[in-house]
N, C-alpha and C positions, 0 to 999 in steps of 0.2 A: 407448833407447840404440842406436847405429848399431853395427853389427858390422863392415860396412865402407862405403867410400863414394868412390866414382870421379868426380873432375870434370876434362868435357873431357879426355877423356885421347885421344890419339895415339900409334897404334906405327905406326910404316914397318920395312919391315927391305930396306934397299937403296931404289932411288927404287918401292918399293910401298906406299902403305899401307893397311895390314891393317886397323884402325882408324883413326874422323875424328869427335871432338868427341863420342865416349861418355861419357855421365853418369849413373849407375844407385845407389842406397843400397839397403843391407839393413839391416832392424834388426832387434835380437833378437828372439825365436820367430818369423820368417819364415824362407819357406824358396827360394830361389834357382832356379828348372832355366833353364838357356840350352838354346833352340833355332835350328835355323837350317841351312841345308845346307851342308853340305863348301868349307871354304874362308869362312864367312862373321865369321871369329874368335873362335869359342866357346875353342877350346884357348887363345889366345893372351889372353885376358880372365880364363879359370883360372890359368896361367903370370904374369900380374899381382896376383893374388890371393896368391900363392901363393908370390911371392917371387922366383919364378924366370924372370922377365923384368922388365925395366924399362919405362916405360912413355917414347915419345919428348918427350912433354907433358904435361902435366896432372898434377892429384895421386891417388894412391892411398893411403887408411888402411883400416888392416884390425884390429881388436880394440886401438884404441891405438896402432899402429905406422902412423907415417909410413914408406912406403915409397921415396920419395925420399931419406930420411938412414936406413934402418935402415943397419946394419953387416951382413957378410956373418956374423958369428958370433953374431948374431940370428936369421938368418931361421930354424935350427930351431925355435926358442922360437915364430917367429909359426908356424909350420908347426902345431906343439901346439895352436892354441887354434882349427884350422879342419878340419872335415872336407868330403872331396872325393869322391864316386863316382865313379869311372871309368868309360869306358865297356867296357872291357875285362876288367872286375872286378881285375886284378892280383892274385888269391890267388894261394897257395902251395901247388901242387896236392901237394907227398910230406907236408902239416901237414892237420891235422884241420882243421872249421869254430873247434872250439874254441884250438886253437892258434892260428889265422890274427888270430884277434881280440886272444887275447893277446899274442902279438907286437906287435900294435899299443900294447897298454895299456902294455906293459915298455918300451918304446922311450919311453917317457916316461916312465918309473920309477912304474908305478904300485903296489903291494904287492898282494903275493898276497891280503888279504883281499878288494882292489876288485876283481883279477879272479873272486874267489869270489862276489861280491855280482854286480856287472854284468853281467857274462858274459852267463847265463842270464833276466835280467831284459831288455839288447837282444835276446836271439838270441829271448823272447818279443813282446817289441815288432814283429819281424818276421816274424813266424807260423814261429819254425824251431829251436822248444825241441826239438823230438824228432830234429834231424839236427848235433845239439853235436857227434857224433864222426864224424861224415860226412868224406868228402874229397870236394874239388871237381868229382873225376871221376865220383863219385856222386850228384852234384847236376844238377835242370834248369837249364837258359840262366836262369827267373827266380830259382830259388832262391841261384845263386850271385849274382846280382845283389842280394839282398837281405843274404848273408851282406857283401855290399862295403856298403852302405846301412848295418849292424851294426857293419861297422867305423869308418866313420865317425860313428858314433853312441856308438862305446863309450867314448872320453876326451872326450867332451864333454858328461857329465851333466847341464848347466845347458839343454842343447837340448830335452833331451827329458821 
């Protein structure tokens, strides 16, 4: 099953373009990392995934959703069924490790029993059961990178 799947796709923004005749598929349990240096469209290939740019040609599907016709009171819903690491981790440095993740799980309505069950089940996946009530200030540069890894692993239980 493809998770998502990019053909030919083209973004210009003004007479630039950023991308030219990208063509990449993921299928389920694989796992994605874009590299590349500064400037070489990594952000802007995420921002297509992700709902949040359009692509100047080509098609993008991501979990089902044609990205060409979603409607804009969709793309949370596609947003729910993908997770993204940052590079920048994006936690919520005054929330615990454990809070940061549930925020994530409640913003898609998940019940307090999944984040009873999950939680602890990702944050062991990531070697970082023993820092649940950490805050981010108390974390190294990788451990917060993994509690961001966590987060994107916690509403999507069929990944992992």
């Amino acid at each position: 099953m493809k998770l998502f799947e990019m053909k030919h796709i083209k973004k210009s923004f003004g007479a630039l373009d950023v991308l030219r005749d990208i063509s990449l598929e993921v299928d389920k349990g694989e796992v994605l990392s874009i590299i590349g240096p500064s400037g070489s469209g990594k952000s802007t290939i995420i921002k297509l995934i992700s709902g949040e740019l359009r692509p100047t040609s080509g098609a993008v599907h991501v979990n089902g959703y044609n990205l060409e016709r979603i409607r804009k009171r969709e793309i949370p819903y596609l947003r729910r069924t993908t997770g993204v690491v940052f590079q920048d981790f994006r936690l919520i440095g005054n929330k615990t490790v454990r809070d940061n993740l549930a925020l994530a799980m409640r913003a898609v309505g998940a019940s307090p029993r999944e984040l009873k069950n999950r939680i602890p089940y990702v944050l062991e996946l990531v070697g970082l059961a023993d820092k649940e009530n950490s805050y981010p200030d108390q974390l190294s540069g990788g451990e917060q990178q993994r509690v961001a890894i966590a987060r994107a692993l916690v509403n999507n239980p069929s990944t992992i």
